[in-house]
N, C-alpha and C positions, 0 to 999 in steps of 0.2 A: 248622455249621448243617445242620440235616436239615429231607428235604423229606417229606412226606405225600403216599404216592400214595393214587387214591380209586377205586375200582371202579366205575364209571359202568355194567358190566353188572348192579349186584347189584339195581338199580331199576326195578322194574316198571313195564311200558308203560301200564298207568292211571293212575298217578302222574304221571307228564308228559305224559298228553293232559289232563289237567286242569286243568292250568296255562295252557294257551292259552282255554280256557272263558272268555265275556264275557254277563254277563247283559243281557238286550232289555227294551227299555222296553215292550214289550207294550201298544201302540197309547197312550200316555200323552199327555196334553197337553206341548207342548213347552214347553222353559224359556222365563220371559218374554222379551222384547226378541228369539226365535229363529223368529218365527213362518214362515212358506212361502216368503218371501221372502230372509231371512237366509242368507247367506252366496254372492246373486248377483253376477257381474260387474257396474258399473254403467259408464256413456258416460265416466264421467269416468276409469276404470284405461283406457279403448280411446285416450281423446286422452293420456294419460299416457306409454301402451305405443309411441303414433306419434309421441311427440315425441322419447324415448329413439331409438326407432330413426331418425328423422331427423338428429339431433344422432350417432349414431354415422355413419351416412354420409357427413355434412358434416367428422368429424373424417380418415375414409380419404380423401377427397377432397383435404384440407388435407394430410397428411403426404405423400400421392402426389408432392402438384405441390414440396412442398420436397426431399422424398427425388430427385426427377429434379434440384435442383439442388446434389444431392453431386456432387463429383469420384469417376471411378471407383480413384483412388489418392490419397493422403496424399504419397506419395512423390517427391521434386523429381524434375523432369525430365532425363532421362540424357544429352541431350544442352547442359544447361547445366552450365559445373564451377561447383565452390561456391567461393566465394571463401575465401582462406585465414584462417587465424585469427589474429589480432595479437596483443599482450599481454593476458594474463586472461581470454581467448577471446573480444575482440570482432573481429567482423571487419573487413578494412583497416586492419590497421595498424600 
């Protein structure tokens, strides 16, 4: 497999300013349904926006108070021994 290198110097600097070129609607009437008011916040994203952020508060809130009731180990405590293990590993027996 062979690869194709490409001279990206041999292209002149008008050629790629031209490309970013976007033509202007030159004071035109806007598309229907977009008239001065299109595309404003309305009350209802602001109660939307505060209800998200309430509900995320109320969820730090909730994991806080169960995360304080992790143990800070998993690990049995070293000063109980473990009871030994009887036949097919249950214990006592």
């Amino acid at each position: 497999m062979t690869s194709v290198l490409v001279d990206l110097g041999a292209v002149p600097v008008d050629a790629l300013a031209t490309v970013g070129v976007a033509p202007t609607q030159g004071g035109a009437e806007p598309p229907p349904g977009e008239g001065p008011e299109f595309g404003k916040a309305s009350p209802v994203a602001l109660v939307v926006i505060l209800a998200l952020g309430l509900a995320t508060l109320l969820l730090i809130v909730s994991m806080t108070r169960h995360l304080k009731k992790v143990p800070a180990s998993f690990d049995p405590p070293a000063d109980e021994p473990e009871a030994p293990a009887g036949p097919a590993g249950k214990p006592g027996g």
